[in-house]
Structures are given as structure tokens and as C-alpha cells.
C-alpha positions in Angstrom: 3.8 -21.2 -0.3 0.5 -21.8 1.6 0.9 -24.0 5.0 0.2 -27.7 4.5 -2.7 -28.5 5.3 -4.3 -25.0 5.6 -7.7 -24.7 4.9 -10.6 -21.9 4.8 -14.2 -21.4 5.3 -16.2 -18.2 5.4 -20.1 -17.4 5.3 -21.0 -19.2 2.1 -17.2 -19.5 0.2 -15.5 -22.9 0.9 -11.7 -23.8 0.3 -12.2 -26.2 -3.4 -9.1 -26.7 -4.1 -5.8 -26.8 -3.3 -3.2 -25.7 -6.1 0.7 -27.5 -6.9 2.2 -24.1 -7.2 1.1 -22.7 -3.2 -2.4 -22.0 -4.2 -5.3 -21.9 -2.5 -8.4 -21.3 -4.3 -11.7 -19.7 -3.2 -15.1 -19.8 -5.5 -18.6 -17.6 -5.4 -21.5 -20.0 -4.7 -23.1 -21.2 -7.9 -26.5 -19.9 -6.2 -25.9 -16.7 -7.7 -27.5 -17.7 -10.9 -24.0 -19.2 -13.0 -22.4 -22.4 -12.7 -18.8 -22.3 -11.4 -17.8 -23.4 -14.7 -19.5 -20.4 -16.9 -18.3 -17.9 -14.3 -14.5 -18.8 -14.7 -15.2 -18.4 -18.4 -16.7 -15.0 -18.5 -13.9 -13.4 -15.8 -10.3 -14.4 -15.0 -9.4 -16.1 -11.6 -8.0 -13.2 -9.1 -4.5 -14.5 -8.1 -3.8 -12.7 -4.3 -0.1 -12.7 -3.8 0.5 -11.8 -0.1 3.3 -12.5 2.5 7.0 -11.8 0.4 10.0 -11.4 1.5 10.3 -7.7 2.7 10.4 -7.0 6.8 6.6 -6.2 6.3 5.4 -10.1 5.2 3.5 -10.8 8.5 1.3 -7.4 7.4 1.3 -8.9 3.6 -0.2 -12.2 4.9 -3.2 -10.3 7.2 -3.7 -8.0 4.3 -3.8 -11.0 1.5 -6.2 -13.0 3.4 -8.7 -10.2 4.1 -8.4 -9.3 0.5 -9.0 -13.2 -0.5 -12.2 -13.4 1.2 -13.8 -10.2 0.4 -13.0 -10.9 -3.6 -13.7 -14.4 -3.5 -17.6 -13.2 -3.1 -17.6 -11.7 -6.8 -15.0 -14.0 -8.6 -13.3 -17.1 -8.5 -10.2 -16.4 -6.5 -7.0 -18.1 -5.6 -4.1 -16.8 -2.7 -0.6 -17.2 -3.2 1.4 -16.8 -0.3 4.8 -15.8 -1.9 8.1 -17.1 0.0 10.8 -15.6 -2.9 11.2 -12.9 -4.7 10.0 -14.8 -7.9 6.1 -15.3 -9.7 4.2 -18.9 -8.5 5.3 -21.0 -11.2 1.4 -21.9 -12.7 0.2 -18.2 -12.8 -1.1 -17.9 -16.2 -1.8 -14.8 -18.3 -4.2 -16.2 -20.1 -6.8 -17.3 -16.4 -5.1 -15.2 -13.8 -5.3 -11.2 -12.8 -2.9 -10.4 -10.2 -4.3 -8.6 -6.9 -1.1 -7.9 -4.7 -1.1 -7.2 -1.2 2.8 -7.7 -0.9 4.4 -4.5 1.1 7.9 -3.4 1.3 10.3 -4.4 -1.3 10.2 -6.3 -4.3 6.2 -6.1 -4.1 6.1 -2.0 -3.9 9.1 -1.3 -5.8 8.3 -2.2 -9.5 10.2 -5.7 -8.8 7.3 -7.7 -8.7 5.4 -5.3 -11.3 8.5 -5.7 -14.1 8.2 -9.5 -13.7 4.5 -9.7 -14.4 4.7 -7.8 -17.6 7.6 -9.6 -18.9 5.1 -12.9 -18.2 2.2 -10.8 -19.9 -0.3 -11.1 -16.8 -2.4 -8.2 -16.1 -2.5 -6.8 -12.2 -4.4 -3.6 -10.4 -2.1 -1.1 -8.9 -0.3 1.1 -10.1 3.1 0.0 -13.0 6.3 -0.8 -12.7 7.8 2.9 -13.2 4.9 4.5 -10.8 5.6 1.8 -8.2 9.9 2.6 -8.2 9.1 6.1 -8.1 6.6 6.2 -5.3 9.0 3.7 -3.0 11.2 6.0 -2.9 10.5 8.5 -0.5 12.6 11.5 -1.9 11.5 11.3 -6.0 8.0 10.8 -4.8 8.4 14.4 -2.9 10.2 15.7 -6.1 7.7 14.7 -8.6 4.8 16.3 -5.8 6.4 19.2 -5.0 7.3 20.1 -8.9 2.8 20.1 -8.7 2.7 22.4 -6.5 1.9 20.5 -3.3 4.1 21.1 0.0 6.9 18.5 0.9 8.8 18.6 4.3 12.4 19.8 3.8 15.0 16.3 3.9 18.1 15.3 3.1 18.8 11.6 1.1 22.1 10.0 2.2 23.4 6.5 1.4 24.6 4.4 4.3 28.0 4.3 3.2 28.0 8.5 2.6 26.7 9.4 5.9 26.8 13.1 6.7 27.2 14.0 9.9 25.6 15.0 12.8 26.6 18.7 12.6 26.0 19.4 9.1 22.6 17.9 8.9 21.5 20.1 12.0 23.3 23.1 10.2 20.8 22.4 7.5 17.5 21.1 8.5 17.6 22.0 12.5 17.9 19.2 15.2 14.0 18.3 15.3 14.1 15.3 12.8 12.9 12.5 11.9 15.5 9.5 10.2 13.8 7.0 8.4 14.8 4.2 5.3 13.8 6.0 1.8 12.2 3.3 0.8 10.7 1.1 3.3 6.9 1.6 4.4 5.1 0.5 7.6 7.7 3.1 9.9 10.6 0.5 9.5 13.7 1.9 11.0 12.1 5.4 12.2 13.8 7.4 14.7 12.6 11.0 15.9 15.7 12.9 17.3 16.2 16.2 19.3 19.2 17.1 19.8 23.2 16.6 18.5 23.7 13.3 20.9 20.5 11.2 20.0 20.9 12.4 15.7 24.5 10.4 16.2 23.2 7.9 17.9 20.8 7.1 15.0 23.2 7.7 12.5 25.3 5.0 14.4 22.3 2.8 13.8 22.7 2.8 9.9 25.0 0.2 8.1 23.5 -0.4 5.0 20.4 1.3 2.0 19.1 4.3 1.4 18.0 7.1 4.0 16.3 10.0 4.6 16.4 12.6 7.6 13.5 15.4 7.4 12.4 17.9 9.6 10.0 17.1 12.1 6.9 18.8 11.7 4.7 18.5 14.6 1.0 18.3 13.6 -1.9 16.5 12.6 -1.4 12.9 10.9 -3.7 12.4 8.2 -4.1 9.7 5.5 -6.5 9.8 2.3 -7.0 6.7 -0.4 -7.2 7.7 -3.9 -9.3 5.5 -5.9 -9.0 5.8 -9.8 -7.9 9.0 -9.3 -10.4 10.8 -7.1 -9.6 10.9 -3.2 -12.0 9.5 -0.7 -12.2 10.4 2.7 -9.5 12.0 5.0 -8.3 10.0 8.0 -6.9 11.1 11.2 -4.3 9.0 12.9 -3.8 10.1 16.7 -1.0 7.6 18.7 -1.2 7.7 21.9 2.4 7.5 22.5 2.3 10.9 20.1 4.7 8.7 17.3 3.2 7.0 14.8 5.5 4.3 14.5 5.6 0.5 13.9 4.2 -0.7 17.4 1.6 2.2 17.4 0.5 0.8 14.2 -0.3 -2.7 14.3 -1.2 -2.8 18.8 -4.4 -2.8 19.1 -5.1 -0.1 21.0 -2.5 2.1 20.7 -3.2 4.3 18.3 -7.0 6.4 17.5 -7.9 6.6 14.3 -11.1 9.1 13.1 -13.1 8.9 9.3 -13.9 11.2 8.8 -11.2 13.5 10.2 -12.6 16.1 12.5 -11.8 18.9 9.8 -13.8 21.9 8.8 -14.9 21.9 4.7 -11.8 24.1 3.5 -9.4 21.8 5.1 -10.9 18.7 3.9 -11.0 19.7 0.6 -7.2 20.8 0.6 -6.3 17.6 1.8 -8.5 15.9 -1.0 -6.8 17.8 -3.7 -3.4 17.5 -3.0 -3.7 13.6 -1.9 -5.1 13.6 -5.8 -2.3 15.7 -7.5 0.6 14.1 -5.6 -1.2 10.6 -7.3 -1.3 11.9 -10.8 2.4 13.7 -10.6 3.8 10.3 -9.6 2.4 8.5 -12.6 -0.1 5.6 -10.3 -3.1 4.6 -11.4 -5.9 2.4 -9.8 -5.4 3.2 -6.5 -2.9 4.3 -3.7 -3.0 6.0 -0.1 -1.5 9.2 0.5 -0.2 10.9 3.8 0.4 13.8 5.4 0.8 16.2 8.0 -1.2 19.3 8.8 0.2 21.8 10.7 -1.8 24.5 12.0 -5.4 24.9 10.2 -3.7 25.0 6.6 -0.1 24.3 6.5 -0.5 20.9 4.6 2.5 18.5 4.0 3.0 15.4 2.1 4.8 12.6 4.2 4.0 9.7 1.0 2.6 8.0 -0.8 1.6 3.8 -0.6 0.7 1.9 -3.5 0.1 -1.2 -1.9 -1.3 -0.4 1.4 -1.9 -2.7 4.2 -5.4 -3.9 3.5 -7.3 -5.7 6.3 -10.5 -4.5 7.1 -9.3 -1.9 9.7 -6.4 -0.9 7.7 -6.4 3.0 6.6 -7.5 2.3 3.0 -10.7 0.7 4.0 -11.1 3.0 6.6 -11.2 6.1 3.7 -12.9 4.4 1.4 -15.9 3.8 4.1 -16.5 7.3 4.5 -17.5 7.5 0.9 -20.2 4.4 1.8 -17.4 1.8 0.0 -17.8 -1.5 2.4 -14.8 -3.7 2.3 -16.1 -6.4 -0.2 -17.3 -2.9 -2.3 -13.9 -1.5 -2.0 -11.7 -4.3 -3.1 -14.1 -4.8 -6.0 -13.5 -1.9 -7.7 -9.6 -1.6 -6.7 -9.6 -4.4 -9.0 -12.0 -3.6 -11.8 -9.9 -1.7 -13.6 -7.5 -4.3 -14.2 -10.4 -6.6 -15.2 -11.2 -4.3 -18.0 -7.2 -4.4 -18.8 -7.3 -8.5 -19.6 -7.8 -9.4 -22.7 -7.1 -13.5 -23.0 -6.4 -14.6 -26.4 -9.2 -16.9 -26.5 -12.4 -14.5 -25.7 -12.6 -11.0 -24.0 -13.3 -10.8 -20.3 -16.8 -9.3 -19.9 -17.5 -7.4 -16.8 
């Protein structure tokens, strides 16, 4: 649900409404030569879902509102803030394409994605089998890796099947990295040496699905696909030398370079396989793909994030504007294909 009494201004869009079911609703100026009225009829309203219930929601919220404003200059454009795991009760199939920027689970795992088509509504991103698969960590690798493109060796274990300490190092070594298998934003990471500090973390674990993996040591690198074709690479350098949830979302902690500082060959590697591991997993639309390089060619896939964080500094945007893609550009073509998808009952959307 949407604070009481929050409102919203920016450059020439104004707040015009506020909806029953959490709602808030952004229009285009009328200036651009349609009334409000005739532009609601030729395309759908964009429904932003953002916050959820997932331990990423305060990134959802950032990420919906960024996304609000920058598609409320091309269409008429509401934001749900979503507080349950459930649709807003007055989305409509027939008026309302879904632009989600709810990370984590229920909004990346095909829970949110199997509700709207059982409702009929039409949303960008990738489906509801694409979006299971690609949460999980270890089937994403599978389904990559069967394509050809370079996975770092893991090991999956439920929380109540824990293996321990010494077989794990038996098989993988004792540089490794223990993380959720199907969380995003570096929830729950841990990066462990030695026998002592792997039992430690696998003290840590009391409940899900996890994943311990070798630790490469390398390059950090991050490419978004969009409909298919990659965009430009990204290098992520934290300062701390881990990548993790603080070096994230601190300002300042963390350097980040788009283009990378890669030579042609390199580049185009990258490219490639961040566009293969998106077609073996089935997504569509668009998704954000990282790796690690290791030496000048060793490349390896880390994952890959259908609904990545999404503000204007985020690592999607940052991609996308080395291929001349502005926020406002980007967002509206991550959502034009799902434009071209709706089909209301009363009259075709024309685009």
C-alpha cells in the first residue's frame, strides 16, 4: 500500500489521483498533442508494483519509484507499493500492463508471474517458468552450462541436509563462497578460507536452499540483455574486495566502470555468453547477467537477475547507457514488448 498522504511531483508529471486499492497514479502532460483521455484509450495504464515482501523490499521501493517517473513521461502510469504476497485488488486486465520491480521472492520466482496469468494481465519480464528457473541459482547454471558457457563448480544443500565441513572442502577446496540459492542482492553471503570459518557459516544456516561454490578470484562483471541482445559490459570493483550487500547499496563503497576497461575479444565473450545463458534459461524481454573473469579469458557465469534493481544508478541502466539508452529510453522499451502482448477485448493497443 502507498503511505497516506504521499504525494509526487516531477518536472512536468503531477500526482492526479489517488487509487482505493494503494495506487498512485502518474499522467504525461496533455501538451504532447492528446488529451489524457484519448491517450488512456490508445495504450493501457503501466501498473508499477514495487516494495514486496522479500528481505530486498526497501531496494523494490527505490527501484519502483525511479521506474514510475521515468514511464510516467510516455504513458499514463500508476505505482503499487505491494505489502503481501497477493495482486492489488483493482488491477484490471483489460486497462493495466504490469511493470514489476519487486526483487527477491515471490516477485522473481514465478509467484507473482503465475498469479498474473491466472488474472489474464499482461507484464514485461520474463514468465513464470523463466523466472523459477533463473531464481534458482543451481538450474540457472545447469541450463547455461548444458550451452556451452562456463559455470563455477558448487554444491546445492538443503538446510536441514547440511554436509559438512570436511566433505565440502574434499570436493570443492576451502576457498568458497556460501550463499542462499535463491535469494538476489548478496543476502546471506559468506566468503570462507579455511575448515574453522566454512563451519562457522554452516552454523549460520537453519532453514532454505543453499549453495557453496568455489571462489574464483577475478574480475566482477555485469551485462543487461535487452530482447535478447546484450548491451554493454559493466565492471564492479568494491573496495572492501567483496561485493556484498553493504558494498552494494553504500554510496561510495563500491566503483563501478561502463564500459568495462576490456580489450574487443573480451568484450565480445562476455556479450555472447551473457546472451546464450538468457536464451538457455527460457527469459525474454530483458534480464541482467553476471560474471566473473578470471585471467584475460577465463569467463564464468555467477547469474542471472530478471528483475534487477532499477534506479537510475543501478547496473541495468548503467549497461544499457553504454549503448546511448537514457533511463526514460531504457525503461521504455523494457516495457514495449509487453505493450505489443495486450490485447483488451474492447480495441487493440496501438503503439
Amino acid at each position: 500500500m502507498v503511505r497516506a498522504g504521499r504525494t509526487f511531483c516531477e518536472r512536468d508529471f503531477e500526482l492526479f489521483s489517488e487509487g482505493e486499492g494503494g495506487g498512485a497514479a502518474f499522467s504525461a502532460p496533455e501538451s504532447e498533442g492528446h488529451s489524457l483521455a484519448l491517450h488512456r484509450m490508445i495504450t493501457p495504464e503501466i501498473a508499477v508494483f514495487s516494495g514486496g515482501t522479500s528481505a530486498e523490499r526497501e531496494v523494490s521501493l527505490g527501484s519502483g519509484m525511479a521506474c514510475a517517473v521515468a514511464l510516467a513521461r510516455s504513458f499514463p502510469t500508476r505505482l503499487f507499493q505491494l505489502s503481501k504476497n497477493e495482486l492489488p485488488p483493482d488491477l484490471d486486465p483489460e486497462r493495466h500492463v504490469v511493470f514489476s520491480t519487486l526483487h527477491g521472492t515471490f516477485g522473481e520466482d514465478g509467484g507473482m508471474q503465475r498469479l498474473l496469468d491466472a488474472a489474464g494481465v499482461v507484464y514485461g519480464g520474463c514468465d513464470a517458468a523463466a523466472s523459477e528457473l533463473t531464481m534458482d541459482k543451481t538450474r540457472t547454471k545447469n541450463a547455461a552450462s548444458a550451452r556451452g558457457v562456463q559455470v563455477v563448480k558448487g554444491l546445492q544443500f538443503a538446510a536441514d541436509a547440511k554436509p559438512s565441513a570436511d566433505s565440502i572442502i574434499g570436493s570443492l577446496g576451502s576457498e568458497l563462497v556460501v550463499k542462499p540459492n535463491a535469494e538476489g542482492s548478496s543476502v546471506g553471503l559468506s566468503l570462507v578460507s579455511n575448515r574453522d570459518e566454512l563451519t562457522n557459516a554452516l552454523a549460520k544456516i537453519n532453514r532454505g536452499s543453499w549453495l557453496v561454490e568455489q571462489r574464483i578470484v577475478g574480475r566482477e562483471l555485469s551485462v543487461g540483455v535487452l530482447g535478447g541482445t546484450a548491451m554493454g559490459v559493466v565492471e564492479i570493483r568494491p573496495k572492501s574486495g567483496v561485493y556484498d550487500y553493504s558494498s552494494k547499496y553504500t554510496k561510495g563503497l563500491t566503483e563501478y566502470f561502463a564500459p568495462a576497461p576490456l580489450d574487443t575479444v573480451t568484450t565480445e565473450l562476455v556479450k555472447s555468453a551473457a546472451a546464450t545463458a538468457f536464451t538457455a534459461c527460457g527469459c525474454r524481454d530483458y534480464a541482467r547477467v553476471d560474471f566473473i573473469l578470471r585471467g584475460e579469458r577465463e569467463l564464468y557465469l555467477l547469474e542471472i537477475n530478471t528483475l534487477p534493481g532499477m534506479k537510475e544508478t543501478s547496473l541495468l541502466p548503467m549497461s544499457a547507457r553504454c549503448e546511448g539508452f537514457d533511463f526514460t529510453a531504457l525503461v521504455k522499451e523494457m516495457i514495449t514488448p509487453a505493450l505489443q502482448r495486450f490485447r483488451p477485448a474492447a480495441a487493440p493497443a496501438t503503439l
